[in-house]
mmJSON file of the N, C-alpha and C atoms, coordinates in Angstrom:
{"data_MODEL":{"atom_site":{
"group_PDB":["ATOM","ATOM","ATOM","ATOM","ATOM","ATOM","ATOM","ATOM","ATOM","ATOM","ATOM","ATOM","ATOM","ATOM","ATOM","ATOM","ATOM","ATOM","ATOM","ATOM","ATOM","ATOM","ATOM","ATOM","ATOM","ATOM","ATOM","ATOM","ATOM","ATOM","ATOM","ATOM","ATOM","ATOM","ATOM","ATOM","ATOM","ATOM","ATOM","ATOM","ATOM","ATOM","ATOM","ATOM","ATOM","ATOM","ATOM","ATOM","ATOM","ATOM","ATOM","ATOM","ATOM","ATOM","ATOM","ATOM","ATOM","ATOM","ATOM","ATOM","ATOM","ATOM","ATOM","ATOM","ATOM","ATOM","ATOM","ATOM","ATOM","ATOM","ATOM","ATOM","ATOM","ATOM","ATOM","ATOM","ATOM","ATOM","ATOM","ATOM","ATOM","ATOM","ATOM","ATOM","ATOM","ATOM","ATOM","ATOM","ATOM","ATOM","ATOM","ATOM","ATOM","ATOM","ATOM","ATOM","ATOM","ATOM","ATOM","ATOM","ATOM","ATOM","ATOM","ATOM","ATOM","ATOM","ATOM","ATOM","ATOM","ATOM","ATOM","ATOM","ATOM","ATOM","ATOM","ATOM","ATOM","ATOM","ATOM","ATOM","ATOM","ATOM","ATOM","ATOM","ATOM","ATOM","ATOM","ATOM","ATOM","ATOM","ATOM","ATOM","ATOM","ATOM","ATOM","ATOM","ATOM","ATOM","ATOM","ATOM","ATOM","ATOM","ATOM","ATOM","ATOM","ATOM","ATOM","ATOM","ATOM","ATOM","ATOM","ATOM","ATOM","ATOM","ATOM","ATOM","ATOM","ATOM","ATOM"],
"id":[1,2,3,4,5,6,7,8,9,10,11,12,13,14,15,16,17,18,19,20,21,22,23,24,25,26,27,28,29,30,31,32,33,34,35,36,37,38,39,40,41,42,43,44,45,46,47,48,49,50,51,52,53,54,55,56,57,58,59,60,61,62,63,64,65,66,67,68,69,70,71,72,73,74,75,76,77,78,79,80,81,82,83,84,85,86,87,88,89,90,91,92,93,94,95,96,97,98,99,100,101,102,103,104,105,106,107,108,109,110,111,112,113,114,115,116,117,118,119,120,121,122,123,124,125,126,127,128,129,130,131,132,133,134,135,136,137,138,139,140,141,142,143,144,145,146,147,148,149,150,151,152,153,154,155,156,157,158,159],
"type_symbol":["N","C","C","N","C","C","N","C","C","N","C","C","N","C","C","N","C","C","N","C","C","N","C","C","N","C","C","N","C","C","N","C","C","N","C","C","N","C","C","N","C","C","N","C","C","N","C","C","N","C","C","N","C","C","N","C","C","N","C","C","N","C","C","N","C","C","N","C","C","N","C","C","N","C","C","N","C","C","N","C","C","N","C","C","N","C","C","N","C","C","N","C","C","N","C","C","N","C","C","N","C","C","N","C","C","N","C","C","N","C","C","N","C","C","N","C","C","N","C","C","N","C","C","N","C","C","N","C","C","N","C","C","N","C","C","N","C","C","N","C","C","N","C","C","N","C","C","N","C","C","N","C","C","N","C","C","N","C","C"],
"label_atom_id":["N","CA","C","N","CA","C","N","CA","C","N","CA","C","N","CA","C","N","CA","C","N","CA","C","N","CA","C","N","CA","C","N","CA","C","N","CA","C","N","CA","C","N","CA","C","N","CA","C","N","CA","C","N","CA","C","N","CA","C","N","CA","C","N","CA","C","N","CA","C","N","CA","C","N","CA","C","N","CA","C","N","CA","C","N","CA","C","N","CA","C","N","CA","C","N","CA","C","N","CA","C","N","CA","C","N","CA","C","N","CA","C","N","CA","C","N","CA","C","N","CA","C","N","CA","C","N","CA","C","N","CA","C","N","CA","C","N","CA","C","N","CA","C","N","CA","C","N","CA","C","N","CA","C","N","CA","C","N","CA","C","N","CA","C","N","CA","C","N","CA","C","N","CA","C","N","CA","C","N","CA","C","N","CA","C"],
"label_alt_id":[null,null,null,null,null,null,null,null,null,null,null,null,null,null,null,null,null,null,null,null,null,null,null,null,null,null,null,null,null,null,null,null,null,null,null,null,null,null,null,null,null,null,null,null,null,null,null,null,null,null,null,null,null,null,null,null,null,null,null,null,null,null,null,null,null,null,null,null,null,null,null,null,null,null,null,null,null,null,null,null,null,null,null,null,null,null,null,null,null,null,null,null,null,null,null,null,null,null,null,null,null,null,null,null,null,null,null,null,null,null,null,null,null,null,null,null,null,null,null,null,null,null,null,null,null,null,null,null,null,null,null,null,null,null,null,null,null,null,null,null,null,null,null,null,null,null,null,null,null,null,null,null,null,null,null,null,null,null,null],
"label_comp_id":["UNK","UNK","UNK","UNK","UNK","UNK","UNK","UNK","UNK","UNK","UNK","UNK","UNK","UNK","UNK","UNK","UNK","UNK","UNK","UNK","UNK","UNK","UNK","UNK","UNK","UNK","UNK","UNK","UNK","UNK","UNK","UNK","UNK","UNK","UNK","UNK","UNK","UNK","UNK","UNK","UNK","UNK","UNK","UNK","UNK","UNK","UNK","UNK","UNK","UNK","UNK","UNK","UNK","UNK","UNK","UNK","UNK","UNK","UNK","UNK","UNK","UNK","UNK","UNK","UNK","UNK","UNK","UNK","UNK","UNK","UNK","UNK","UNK","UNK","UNK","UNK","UNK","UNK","UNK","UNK","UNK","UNK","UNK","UNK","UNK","UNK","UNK","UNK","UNK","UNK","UNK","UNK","UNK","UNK","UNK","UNK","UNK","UNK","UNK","UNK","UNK","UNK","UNK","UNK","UNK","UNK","UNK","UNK","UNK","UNK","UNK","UNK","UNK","UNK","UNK","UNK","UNK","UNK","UNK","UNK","UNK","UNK","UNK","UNK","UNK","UNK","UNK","UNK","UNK","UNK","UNK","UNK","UNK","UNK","UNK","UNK","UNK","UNK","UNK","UNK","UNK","UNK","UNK","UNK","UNK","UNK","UNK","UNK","UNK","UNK","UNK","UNK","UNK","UNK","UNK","UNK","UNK","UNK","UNK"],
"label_asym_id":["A","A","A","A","A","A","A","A","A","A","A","A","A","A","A","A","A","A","A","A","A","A","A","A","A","A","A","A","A","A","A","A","A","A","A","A","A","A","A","A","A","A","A","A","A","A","A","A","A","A","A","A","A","A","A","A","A","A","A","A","A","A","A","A","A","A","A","A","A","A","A","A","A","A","A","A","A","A","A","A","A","A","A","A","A","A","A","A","A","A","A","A","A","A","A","A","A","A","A","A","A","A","A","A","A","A","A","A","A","A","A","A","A","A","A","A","A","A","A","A","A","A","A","A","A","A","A","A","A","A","A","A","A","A","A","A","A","A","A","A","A","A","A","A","A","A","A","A","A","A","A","A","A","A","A","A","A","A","A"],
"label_entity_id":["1","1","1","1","1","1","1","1","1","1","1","1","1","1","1","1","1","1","1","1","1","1","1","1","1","1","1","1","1","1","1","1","1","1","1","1","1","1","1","1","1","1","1","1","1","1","1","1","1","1","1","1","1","1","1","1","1","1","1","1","1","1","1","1","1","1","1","1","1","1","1","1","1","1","1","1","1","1","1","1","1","1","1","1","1","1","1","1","1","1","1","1","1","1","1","1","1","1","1","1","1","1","1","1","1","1","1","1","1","1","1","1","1","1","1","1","1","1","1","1","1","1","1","1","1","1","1","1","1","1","1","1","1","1","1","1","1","1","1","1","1","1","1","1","1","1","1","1","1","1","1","1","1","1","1","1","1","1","1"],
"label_seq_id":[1,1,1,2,2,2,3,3,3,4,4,4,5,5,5,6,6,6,7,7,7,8,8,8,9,9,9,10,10,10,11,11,11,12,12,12,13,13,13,14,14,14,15,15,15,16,16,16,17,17,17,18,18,18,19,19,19,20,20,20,21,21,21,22,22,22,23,23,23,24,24,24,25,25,25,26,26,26,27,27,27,28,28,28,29,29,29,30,30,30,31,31,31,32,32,32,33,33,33,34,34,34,35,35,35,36,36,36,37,37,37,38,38,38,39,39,39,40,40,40,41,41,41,42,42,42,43,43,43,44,44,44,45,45,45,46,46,46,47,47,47,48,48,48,49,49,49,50,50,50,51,51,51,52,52,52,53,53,53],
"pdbx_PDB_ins_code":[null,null,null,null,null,null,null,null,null,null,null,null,null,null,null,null,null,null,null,null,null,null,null,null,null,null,null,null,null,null,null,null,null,null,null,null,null,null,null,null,null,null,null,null,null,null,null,null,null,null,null,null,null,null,null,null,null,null,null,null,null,null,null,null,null,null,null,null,null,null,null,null,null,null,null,null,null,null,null,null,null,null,null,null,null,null,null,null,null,null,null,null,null,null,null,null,null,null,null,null,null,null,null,null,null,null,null,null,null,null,null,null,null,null,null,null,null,null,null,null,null,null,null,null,null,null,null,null,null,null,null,null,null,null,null,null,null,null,null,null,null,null,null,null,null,null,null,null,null,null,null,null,null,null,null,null,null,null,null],
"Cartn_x":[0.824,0.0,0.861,1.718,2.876,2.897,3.832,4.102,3.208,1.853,0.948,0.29,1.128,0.709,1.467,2.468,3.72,2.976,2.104,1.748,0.371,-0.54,-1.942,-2.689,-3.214,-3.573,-4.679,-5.368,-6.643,-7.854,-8.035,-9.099,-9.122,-7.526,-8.181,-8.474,-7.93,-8.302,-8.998,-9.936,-11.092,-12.093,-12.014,-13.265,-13.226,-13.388,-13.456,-14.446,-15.217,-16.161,-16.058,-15.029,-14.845,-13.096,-12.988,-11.946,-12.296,-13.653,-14.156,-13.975,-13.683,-13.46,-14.617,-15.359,-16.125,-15.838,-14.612,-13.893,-13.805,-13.329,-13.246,-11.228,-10.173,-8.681,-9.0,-9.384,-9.175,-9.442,-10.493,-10.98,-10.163,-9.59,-8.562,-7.162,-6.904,-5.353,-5.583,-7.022,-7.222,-7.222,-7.752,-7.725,-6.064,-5.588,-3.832,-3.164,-3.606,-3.337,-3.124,-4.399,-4.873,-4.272,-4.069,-3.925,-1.899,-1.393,0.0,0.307,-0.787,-0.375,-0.635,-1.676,-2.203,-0.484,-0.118,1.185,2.413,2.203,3.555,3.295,2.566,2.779,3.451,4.708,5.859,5.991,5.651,5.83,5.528,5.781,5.116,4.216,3.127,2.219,3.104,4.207,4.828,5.432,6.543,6.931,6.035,4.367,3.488,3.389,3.238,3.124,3.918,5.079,6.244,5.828,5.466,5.616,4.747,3.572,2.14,2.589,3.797,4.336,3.299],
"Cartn_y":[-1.203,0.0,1.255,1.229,2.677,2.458,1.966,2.008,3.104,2.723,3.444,5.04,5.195,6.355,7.701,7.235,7.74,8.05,7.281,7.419,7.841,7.699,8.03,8.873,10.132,10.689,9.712,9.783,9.392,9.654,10.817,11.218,9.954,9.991,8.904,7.51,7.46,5.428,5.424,6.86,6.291,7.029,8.168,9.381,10.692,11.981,12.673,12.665,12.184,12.337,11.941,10.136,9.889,10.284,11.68,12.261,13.444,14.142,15.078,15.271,16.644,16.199,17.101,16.949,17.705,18.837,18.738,20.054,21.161,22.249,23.185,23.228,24.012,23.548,23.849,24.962,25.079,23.925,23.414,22.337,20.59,20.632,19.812,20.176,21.591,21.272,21.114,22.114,21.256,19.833,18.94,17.903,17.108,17.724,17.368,17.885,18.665,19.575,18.667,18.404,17.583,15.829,15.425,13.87,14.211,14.943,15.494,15.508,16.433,16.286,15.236,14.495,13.4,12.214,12.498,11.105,11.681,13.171,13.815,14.649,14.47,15.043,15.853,15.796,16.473,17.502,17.909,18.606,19.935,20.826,22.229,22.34,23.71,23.997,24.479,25.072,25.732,24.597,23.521,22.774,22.024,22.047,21.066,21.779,22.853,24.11,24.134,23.805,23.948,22.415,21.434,20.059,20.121,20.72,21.041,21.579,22.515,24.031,25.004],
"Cartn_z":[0.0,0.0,0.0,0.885,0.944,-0.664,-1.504,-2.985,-3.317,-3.157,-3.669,-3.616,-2.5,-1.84,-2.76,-2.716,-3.991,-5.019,-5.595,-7.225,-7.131,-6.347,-6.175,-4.52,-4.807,-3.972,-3.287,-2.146,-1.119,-2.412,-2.931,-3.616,-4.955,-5.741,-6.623,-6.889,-5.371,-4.727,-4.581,-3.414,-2.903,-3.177,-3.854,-4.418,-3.642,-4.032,-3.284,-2.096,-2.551,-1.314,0.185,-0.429,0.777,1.681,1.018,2.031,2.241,3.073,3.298,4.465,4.866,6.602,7.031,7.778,8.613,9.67,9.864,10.673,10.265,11.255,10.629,10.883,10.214,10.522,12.26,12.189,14.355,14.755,14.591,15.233,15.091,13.885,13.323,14.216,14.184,14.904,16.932,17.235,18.713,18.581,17.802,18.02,18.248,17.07,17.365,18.172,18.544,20.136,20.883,21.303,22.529,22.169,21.313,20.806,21.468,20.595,21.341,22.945,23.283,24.679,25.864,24.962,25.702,26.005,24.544,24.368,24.761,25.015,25.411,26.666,27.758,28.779,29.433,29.464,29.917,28.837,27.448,26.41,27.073,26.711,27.204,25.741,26.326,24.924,23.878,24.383,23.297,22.386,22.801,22.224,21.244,21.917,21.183,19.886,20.205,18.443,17.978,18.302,16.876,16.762,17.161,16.45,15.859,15.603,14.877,13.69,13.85,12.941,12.817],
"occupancy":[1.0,1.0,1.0,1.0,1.0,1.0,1.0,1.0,1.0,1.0,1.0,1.0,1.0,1.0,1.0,1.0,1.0,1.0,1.0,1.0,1.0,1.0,1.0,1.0,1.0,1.0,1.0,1.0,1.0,1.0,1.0,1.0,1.0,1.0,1.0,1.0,1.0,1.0,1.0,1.0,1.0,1.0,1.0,1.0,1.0,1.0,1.0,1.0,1.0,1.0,1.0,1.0,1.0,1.0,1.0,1.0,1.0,1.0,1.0,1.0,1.0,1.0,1.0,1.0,1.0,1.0,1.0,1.0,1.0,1.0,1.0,1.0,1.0,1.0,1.0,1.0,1.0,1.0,1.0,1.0,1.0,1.0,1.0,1.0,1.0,1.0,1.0,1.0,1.0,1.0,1.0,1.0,1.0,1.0,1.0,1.0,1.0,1.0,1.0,1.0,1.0,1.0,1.0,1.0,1.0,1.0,1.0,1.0,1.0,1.0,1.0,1.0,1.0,1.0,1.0,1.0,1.0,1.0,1.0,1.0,1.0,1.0,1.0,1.0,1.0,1.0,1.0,1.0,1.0,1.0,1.0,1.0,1.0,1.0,1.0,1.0,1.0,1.0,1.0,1.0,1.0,1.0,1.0,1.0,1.0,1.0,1.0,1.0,1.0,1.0,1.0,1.0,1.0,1.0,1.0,1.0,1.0,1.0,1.0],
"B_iso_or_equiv":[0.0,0.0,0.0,0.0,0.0,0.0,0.0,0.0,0.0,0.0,0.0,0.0,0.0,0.0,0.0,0.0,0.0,0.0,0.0,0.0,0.0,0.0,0.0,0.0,0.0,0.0,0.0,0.0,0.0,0.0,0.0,0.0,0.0,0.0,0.0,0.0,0.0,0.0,0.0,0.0,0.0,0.0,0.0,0.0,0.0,0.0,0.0,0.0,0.0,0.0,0.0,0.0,0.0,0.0,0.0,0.0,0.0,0.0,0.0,0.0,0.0,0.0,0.0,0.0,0.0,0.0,0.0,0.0,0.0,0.0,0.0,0.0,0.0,0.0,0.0,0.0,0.0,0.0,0.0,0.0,0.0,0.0,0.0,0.0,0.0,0.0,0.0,0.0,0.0,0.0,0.0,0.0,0.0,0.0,0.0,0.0,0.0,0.0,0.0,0.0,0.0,0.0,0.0,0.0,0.0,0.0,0.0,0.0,0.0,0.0,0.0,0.0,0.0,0.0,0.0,0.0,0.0,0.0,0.0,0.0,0.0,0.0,0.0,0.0,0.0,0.0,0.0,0.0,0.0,0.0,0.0,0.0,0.0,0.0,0.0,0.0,0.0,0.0,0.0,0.0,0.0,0.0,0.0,0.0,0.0,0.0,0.0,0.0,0.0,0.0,0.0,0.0,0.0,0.0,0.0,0.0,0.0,0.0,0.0],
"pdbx_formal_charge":[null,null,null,null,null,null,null,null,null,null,null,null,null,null,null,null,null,null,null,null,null,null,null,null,null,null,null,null,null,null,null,null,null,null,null,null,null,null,null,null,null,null,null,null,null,null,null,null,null,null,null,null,null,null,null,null,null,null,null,null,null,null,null,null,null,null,null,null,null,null,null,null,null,null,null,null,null,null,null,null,null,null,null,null,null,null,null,null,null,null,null,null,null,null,null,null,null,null,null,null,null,null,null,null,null,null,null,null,null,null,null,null,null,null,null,null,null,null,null,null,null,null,null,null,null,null,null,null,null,null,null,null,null,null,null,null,null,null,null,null,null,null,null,null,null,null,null,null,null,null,null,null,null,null,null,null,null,null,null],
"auth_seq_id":[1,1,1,2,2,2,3,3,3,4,4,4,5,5,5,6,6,6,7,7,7,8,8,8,9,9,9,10,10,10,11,11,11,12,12,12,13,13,13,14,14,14,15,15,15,16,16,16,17,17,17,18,18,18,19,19,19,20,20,20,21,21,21,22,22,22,23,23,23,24,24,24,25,25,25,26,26,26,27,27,27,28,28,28,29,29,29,30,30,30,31,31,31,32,32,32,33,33,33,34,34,34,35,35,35,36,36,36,37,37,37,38,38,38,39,39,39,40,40,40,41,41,41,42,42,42,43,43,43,44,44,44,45,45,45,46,46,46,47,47,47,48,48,48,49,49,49,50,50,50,51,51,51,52,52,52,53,53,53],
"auth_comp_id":["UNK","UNK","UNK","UNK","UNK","UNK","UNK","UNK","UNK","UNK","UNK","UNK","UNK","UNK","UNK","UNK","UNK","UNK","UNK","UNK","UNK","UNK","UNK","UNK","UNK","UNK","UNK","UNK","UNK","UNK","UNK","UNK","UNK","UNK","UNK","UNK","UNK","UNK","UNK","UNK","UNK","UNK","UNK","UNK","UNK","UNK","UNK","UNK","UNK","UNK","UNK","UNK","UNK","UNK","UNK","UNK","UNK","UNK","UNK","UNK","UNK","UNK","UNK","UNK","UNK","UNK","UNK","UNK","UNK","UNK","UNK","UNK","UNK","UNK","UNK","UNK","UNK","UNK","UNK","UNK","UNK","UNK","UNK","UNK","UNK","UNK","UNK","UNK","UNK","UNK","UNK","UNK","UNK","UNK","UNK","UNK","UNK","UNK","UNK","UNK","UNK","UNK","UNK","UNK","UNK","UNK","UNK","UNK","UNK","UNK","UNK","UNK","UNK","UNK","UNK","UNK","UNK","UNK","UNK","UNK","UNK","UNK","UNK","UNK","UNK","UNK","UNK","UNK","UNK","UNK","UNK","UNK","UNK","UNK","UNK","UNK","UNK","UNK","UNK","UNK","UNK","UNK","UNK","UNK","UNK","UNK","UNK","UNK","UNK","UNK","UNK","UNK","UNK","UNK","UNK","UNK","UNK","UNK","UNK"],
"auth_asym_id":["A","A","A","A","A","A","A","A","A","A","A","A","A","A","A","A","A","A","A","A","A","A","A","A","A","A","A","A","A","A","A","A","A","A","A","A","A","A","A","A","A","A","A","A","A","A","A","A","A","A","A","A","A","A","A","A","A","A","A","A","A","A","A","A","A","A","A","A","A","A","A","A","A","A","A","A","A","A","A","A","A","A","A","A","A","A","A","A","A","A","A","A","A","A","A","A","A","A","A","A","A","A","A","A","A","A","A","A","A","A","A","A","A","A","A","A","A","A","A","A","A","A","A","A","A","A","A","A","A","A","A","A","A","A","A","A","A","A","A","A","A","A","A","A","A","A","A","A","A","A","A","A","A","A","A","A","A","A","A"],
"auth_atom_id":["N","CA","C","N","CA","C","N","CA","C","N","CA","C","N","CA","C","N","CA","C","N","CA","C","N","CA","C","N","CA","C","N","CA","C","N","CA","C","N","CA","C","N","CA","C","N","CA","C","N","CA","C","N","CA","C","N","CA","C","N","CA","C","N","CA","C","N","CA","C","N","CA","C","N","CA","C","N","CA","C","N","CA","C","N","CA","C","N","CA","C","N","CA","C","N","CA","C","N","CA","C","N","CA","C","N","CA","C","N","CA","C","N","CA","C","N","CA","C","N","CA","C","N","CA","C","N","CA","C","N","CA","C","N","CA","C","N","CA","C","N","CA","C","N","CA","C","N","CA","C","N","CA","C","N","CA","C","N","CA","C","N","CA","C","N","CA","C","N","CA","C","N","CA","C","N","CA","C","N","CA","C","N","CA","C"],
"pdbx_PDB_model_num":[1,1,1,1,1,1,1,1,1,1,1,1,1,1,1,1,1,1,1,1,1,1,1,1,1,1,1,1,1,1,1,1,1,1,1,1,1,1,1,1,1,1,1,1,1,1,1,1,1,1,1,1,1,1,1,1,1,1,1,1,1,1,1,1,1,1,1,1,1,1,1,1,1,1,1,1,1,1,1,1,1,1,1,1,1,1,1,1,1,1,1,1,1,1,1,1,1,1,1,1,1,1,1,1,1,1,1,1,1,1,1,1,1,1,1,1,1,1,1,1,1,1,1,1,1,1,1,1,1,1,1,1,1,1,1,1,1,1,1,1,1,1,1,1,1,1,1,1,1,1,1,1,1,1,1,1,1,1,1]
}}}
């Protein structure tokens, strides 16, 4: 599957439709916010935002 990833986007394996996200980005990078700090505890917020960029 990796091979594939190289040569074909999500949209033309699986359709656009089914890579729609329902978020809005805020709501997408809280989520990686929070998924970050959950696995990195000791991280400070700041460190978590540069790993976000």
């Amino acid at each position: 599957m990796w091979g594939w990833s190289l040569l074909n986007t999500p949209e033309e394996l699986y359709g656009r439709e089914a890579c729609q996200c329902n978020r809005t980005l805020q709501e997408s990078y809280q989520r990686i916010f929070e998924h970050l700090k959950e696995i990195q505890p000791d991280a400070s917020d700041k460190q978590i935002q540069k790993m976000i960029g």
